[in-house]
C-alpha positions as CSV (number, residue, x, y, z in Angstrom):
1,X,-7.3,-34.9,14.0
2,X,-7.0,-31.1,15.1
3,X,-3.6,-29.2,14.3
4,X,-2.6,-26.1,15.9
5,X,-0.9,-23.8,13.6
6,X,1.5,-21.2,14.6
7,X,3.1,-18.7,12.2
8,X,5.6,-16.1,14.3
9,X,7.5,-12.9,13.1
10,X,9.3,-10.9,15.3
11,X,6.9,-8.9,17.0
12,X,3.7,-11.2,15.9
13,X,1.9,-14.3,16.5
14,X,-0.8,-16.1,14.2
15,X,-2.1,-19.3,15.2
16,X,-5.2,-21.1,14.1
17,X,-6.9,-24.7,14.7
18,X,-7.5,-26.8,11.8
19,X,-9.6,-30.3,11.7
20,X,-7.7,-32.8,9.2
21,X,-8.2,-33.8,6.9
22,X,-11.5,-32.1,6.1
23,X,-8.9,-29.0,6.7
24,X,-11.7,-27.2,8.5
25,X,-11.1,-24.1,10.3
26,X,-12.0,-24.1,13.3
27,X,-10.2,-21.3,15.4
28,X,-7.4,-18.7,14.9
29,X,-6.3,-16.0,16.6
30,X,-3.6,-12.6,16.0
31,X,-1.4,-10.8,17.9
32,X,0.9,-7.3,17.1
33,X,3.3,-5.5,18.5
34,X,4.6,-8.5,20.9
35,X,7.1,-6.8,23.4
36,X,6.7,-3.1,21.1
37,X,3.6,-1.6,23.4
38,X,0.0,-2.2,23.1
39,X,-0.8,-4.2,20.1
40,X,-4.4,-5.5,18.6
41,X,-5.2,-8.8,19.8
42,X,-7.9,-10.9,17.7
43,X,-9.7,-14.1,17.8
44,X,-12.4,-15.8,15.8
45,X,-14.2,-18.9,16.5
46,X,-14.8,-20.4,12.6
47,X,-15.9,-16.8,10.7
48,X,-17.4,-15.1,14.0
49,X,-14.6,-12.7,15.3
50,X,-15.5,-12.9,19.4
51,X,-12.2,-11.2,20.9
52,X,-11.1,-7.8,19.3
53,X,-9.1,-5.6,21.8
54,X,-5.7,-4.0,22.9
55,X,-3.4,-6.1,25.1
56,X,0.1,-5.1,26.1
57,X,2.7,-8.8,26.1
58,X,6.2,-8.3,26.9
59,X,7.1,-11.5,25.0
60,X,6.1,-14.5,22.6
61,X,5.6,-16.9,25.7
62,X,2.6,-14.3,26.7
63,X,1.2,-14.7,23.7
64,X,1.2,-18.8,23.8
65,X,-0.3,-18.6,27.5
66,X,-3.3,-16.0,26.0
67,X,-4.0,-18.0,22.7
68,X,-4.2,-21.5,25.0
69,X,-6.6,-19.3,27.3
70,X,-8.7,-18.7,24.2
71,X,-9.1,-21.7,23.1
72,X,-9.6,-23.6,25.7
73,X,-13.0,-21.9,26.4
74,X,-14.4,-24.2,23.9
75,X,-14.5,-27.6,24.1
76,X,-14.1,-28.6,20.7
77,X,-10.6,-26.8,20.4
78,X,-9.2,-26.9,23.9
79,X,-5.3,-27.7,23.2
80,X,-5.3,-30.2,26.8
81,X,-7.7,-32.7,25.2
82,X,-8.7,-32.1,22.0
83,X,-5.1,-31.0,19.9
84,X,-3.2,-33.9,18.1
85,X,-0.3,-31.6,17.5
86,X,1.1,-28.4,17.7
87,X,2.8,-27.1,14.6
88,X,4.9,-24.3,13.8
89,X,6.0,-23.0,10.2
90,X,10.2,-22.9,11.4
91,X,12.8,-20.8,9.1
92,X,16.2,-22.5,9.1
93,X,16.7,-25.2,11.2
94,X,20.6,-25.8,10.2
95,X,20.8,-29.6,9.5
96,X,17.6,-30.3,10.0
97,X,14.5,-29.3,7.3
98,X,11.4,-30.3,6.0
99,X,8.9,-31.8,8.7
100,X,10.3,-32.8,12.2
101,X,9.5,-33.5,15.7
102,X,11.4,-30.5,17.7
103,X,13.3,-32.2,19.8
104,X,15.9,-30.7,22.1
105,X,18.6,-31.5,19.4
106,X,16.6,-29.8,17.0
107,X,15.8,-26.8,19.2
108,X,19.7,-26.5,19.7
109,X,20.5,-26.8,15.6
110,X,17.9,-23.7,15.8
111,X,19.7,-21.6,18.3
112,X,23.1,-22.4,16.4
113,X,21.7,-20.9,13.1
114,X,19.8,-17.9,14.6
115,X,22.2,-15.3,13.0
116,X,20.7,-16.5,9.5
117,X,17.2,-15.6,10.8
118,X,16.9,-13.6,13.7
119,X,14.3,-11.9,13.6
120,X,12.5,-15.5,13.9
121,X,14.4,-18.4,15.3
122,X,14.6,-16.6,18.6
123,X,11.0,-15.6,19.1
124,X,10.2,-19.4,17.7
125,X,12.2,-20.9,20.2
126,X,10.6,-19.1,23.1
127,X,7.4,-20.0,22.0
128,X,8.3,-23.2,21.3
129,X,9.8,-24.0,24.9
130,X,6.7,-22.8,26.5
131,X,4.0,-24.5,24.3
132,X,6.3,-27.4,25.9
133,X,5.9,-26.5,29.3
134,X,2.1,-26.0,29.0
135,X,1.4,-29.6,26.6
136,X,3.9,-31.8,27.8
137,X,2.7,-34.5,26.0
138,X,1.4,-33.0,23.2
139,X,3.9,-33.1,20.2
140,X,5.5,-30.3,18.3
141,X,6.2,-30.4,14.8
142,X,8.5,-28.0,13.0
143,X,8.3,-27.2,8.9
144,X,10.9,-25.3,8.0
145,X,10.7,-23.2,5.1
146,X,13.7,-24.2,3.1
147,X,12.2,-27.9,3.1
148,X,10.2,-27.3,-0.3
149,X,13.9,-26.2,-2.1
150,X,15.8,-29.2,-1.1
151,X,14.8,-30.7,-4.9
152,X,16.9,-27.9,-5.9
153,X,20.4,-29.3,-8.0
154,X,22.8,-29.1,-5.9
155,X,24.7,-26.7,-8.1
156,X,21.8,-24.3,-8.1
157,X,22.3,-24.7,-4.4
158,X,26.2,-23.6,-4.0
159,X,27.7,-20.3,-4.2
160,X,31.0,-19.5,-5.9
161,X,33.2,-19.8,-2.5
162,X,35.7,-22.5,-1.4
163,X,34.1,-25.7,-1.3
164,X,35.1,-26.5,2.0
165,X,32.8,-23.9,3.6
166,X,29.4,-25.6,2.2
167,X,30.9,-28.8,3.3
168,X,32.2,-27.9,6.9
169,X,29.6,-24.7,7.4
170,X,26.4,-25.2,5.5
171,X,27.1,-22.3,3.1
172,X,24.9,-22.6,0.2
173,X,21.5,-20.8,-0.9
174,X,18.5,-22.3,1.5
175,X,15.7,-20.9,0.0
176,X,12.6,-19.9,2.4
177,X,8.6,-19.3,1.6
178,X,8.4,-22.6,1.1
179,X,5.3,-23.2,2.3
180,X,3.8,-19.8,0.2
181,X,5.0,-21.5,-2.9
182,X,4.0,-25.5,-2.4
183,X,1.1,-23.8,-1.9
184,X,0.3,-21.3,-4.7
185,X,1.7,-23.4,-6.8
186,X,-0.4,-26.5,-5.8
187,X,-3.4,-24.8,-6.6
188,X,-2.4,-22.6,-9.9
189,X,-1.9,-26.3,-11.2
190,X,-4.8,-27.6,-9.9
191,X,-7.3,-24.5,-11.2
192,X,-5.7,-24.9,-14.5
193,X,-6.1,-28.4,-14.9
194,X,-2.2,-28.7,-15.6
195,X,-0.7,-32.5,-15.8
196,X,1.1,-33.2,-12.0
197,X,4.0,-34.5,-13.9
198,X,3.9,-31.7,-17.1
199,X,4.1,-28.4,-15.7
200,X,6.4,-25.3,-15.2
201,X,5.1,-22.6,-12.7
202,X,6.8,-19.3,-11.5
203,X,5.6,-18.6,-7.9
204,X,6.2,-14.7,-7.1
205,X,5.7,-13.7,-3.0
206,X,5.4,-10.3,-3.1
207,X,5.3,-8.8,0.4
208,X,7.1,-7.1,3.3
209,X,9.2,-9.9,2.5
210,X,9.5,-11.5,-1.5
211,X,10.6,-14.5,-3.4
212,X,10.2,-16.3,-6.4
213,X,10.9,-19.7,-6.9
214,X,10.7,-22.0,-10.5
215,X,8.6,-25.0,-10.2
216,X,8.9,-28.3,-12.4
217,X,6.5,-30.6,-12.3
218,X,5.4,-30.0,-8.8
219,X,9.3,-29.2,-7.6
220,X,11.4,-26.4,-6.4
221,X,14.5,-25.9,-9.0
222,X,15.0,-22.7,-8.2
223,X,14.5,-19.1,-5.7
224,X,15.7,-16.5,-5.3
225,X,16.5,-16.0,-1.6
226,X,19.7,-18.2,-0.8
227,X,21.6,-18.3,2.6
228,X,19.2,-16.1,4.3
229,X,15.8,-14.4,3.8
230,X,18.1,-11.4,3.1
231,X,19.4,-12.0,-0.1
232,X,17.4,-12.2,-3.7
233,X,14.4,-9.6,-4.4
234,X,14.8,-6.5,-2.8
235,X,12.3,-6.3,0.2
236,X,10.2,-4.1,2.2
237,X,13.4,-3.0,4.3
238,X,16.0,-5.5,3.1
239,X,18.8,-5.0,0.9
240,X,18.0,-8.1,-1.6
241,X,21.1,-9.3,-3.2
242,X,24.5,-7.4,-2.5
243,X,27.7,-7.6,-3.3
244,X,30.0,-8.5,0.0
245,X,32.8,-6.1,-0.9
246,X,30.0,-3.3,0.3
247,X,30.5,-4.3,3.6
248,X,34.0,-3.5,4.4
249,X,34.1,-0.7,2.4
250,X,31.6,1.1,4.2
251,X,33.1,-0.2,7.4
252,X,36.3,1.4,6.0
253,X,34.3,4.4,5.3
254,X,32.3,5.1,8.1
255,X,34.5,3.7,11.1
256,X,30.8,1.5,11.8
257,X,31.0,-2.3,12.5
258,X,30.1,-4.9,10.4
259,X,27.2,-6.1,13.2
260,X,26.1,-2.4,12.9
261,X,25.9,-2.4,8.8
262,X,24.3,-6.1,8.3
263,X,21.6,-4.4,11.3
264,X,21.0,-1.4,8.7
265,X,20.9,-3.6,5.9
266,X,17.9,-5.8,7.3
267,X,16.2,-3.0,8.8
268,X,16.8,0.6,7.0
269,X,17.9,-1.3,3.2
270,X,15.2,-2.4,0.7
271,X,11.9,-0.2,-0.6
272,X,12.5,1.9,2.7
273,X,16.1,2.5,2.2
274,X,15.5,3.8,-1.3
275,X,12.0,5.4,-1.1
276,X,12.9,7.6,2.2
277,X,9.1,6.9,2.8
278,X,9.1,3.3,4.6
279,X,9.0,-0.1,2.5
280,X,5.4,-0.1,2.4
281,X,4.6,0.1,-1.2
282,X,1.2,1.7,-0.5
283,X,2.8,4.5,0.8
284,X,5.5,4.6,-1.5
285,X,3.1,4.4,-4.4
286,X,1.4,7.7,-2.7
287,X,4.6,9.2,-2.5
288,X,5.5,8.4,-6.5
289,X,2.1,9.9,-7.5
290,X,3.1,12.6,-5.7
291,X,6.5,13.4,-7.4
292,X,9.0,11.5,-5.2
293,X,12.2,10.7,-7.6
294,X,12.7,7.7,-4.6
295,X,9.9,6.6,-4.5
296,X,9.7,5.9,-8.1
297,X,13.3,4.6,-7.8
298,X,12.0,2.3,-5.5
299,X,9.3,1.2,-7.4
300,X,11.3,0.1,-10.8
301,X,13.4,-1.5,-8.4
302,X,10.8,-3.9,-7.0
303,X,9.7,-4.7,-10.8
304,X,13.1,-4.7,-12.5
305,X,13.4,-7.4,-10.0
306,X,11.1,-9.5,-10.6
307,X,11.4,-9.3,-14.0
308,X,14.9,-10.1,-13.9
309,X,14.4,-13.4,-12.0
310,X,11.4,-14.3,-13.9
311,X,13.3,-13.9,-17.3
312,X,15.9,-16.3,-15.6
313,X,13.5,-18.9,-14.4
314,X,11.7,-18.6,-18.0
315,X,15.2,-20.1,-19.4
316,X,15.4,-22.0,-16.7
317,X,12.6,-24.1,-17.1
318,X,12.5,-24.1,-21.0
319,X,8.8,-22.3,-20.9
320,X,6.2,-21.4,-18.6
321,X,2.4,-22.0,-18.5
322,X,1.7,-19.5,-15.5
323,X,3.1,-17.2,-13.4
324,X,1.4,-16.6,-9.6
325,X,1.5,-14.0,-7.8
326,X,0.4,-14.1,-3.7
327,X,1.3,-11.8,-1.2
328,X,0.4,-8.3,0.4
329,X,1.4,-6.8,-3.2
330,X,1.6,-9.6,-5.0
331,X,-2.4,-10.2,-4.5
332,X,-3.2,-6.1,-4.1
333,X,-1.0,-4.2,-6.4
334,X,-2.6,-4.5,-10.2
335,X,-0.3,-2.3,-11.1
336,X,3.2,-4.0,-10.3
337,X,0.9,-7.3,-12.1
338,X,0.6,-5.7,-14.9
339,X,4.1,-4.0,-15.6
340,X,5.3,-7.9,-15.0
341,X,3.3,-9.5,-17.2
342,X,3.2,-7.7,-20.1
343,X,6.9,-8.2,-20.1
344,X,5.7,-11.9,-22.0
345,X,3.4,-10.4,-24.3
346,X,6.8,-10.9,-26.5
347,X,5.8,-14.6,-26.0
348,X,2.1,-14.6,-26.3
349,X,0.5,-13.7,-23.0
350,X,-2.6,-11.7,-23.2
351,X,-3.8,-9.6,-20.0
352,X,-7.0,-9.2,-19.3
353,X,-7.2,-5.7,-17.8
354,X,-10.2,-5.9,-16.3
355,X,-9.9,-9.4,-14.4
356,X,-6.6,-7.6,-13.2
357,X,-8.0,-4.7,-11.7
358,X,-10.6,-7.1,-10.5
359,X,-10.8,-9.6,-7.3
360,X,-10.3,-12.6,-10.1
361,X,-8.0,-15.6,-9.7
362,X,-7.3,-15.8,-14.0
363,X,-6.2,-12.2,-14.6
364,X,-5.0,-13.3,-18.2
365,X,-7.6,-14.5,-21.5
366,X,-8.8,-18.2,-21.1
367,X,-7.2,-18.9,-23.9
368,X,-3.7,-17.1,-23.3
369,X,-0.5,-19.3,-23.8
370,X,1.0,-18.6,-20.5
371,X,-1.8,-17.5,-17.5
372,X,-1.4,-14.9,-14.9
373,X,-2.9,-15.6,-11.4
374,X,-3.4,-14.2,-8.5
375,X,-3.9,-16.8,-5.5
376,X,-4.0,-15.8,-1.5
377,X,-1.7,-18.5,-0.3
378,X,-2.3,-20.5,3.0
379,X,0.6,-21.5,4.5
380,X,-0.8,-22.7,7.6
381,X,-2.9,-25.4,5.7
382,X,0.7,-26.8,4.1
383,X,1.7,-26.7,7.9
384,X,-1.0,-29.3,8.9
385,X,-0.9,-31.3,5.8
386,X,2.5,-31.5,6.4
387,X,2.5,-32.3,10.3
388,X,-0.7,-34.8,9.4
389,X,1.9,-36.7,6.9
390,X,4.7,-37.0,9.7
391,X,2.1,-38.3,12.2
392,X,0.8,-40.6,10.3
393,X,3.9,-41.8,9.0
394,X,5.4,-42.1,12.7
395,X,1.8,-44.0,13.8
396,X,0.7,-41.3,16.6
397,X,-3.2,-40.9,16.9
């Protein structure tokens, strides 16, 4: 059975081909800058990278029509006769979650949440609509990312408001990088040899965009983004967590609208808002080194963070046996690893410097109470997996 995977941002498009359940991949492709100018288009057929160029597409549907054009020069993963399904790794689907045939009722539930994640419901839903158009009778999965946080109690799940609003409206704390987290912390359990049913796992996604999330025992009881990817951590040019009073204050203030603040909040807030040198912590690193004040601000920021929500999800779980970190920084800074980590030396943990300066998945001693880990996570695999179990389940070929 081959899946095709798509993973979309706002201005981006990854798919890839998988062969279940060997989970062999065969195909995958990248775009940038989708409706921005020219952007780098990329394909590879297994390892072999046989399309590297600049192409200029106005929208997401462009993309869809190029990557089918790919792929269909090869027998083995042309999407007309050789794709079982196409999948797509959703964001918030309003009352729907976990795995699900997009229907039109689910397509609509999308389009009626969109404000909680828009700078991905609408380019999913274009995309979507035309993968349609082009496989009619191909099917089209969705797995949303706050799927993997349902197992959350549901008073972990509400916020302190009136309780008709998360009855009538939905408001509670989602959750999202679901699929980064079943994932990492899948395999930190598996590597480690830790019981399926006798484990407690901290997953930190450290990226553009960041989470943690507490795992028991293969389960979600915790994260720390909640209504929308906006709040928790703060991000690469996100706010994080906030207190809502801000907002009409400033509107007060400044005389700007509440549409124009929540804008400058997901787009000029976070690492970039603070650092005054973009949320890229690369560059904001650089810019510390240097004798940036901000950009050192910004840094303790990140970690304080993280260390704040790990100390919570230590309590939380009543111990820990690893902590994982995936994740453009999460895999690449050593640094920001470090700093967390030896916040539990109080409790035992023992770094290994050199492991952690090194490309190593164990980055604490063997024999260290609580292991540090660094694991690349592949949400696109969980995608398939996922859409493979719904398939099956509903009987399709």
């Amino acid at each position: 059975m081959k899946i095709l995977v798509c993973n979309l941002g706002s201005t981006s498009f990854k798919f890839q081909v998988l062969d279940m359940p060997v989970e062999h991949r065969l195909a995958r492709g990248t775009f940038e800058k989708i409706g921005s100018g020219p952007g780098r288009a990329r394909f590879w057929r297994g390892d072999r990278l046989v399309e590297d160029g600049s192409a200029r597409l106005e929208d997401h549907p462009q993309a869809v029509e190029l990557a089918i054009e790919w792929l269909r020069h090869d027998a083995e993963t042309d999407p007309l006769t050789q794709v079982s399904a196409v999948a797509f790794k959703c964001v918030q689907g309003g009352a729907y979650n976990g795995t699900v045939r997009l229907t039109e009722e689910v397509l609509a539930a999308m389009e009626e949440v969109a404000d909680l994640a828009p700078a991905h419901n609408p380019p999913y839903l274009k995309a979507i609509r035309r993968f349609r158009s082009l496989l009619p009778d191909t099917p089209l999965v969705g797995v949303f990312e706050p799927g993997f946080h349902t197992t959350m109690p549901e008073y972990a799940k509400l916020y302190g408001v009136p309780f008709e609003w998360y009855e009538r409206y939905g408001v509670q704390r989602y959750g999202y990088h679901g699929a980064s987290h079943r994932y990492v912390t899948g395999e930190a359990v598996r590597r480690l040899g830790l019981p399926q049913d006798a484990h407690k796992v901290v997953s930190c996604h450290l990226g553009g965009s960041s989470s943690l999330c507490a795992v028991r025992n293969g389960v979600s009881i915790d994260t720390s983004m909640g209504f929308t990817p906006q709040s928790g951590l703060i991000q690469g040019s996100r706010t994080g967590d906030l207190d809502p009073y801000v907002i009409p204050y400033l509107m007060r203030r400044t005389g700007m609208s509440a549409e124009a603040i929540l804008q400058m909040c997901a787009s000029k807030g976070g690492l970039a808002g603070i650092s005054g040198v973009g949320g890229d912590m690369r560059e904001i690193l650089e810019a510390a080194r240097a004798g940036s004040r901000r950009a050192e601000l910004a840094r303790r920021k990140l970690i304080y963070d993280v260390k704040r929500y790990l100390g919570q999800y230590l309590v939380l779980l009543g111990g820990l046996d690893a902590v994982v970190f995936t994740g453009g920084m999460g895999e690449h800074d050593f640094e920001l690893r470090e700093e967390v980590l030896r916040s539990l030396e109080f409790l035992g943990l023992r770094l290994d410097e050199t492991a952690n300066r090194s490309d190593c998945w164990r980055i604490t001693e063997v024999d260290s109470p609580i292991q540090g880990l660094v694991i690349p996570s592949d949400e696109e695999l969980v995608v398939a997996r996922e859409t493979v179990r719904l398939l099956q389940k509903a009987g399709s070929p």
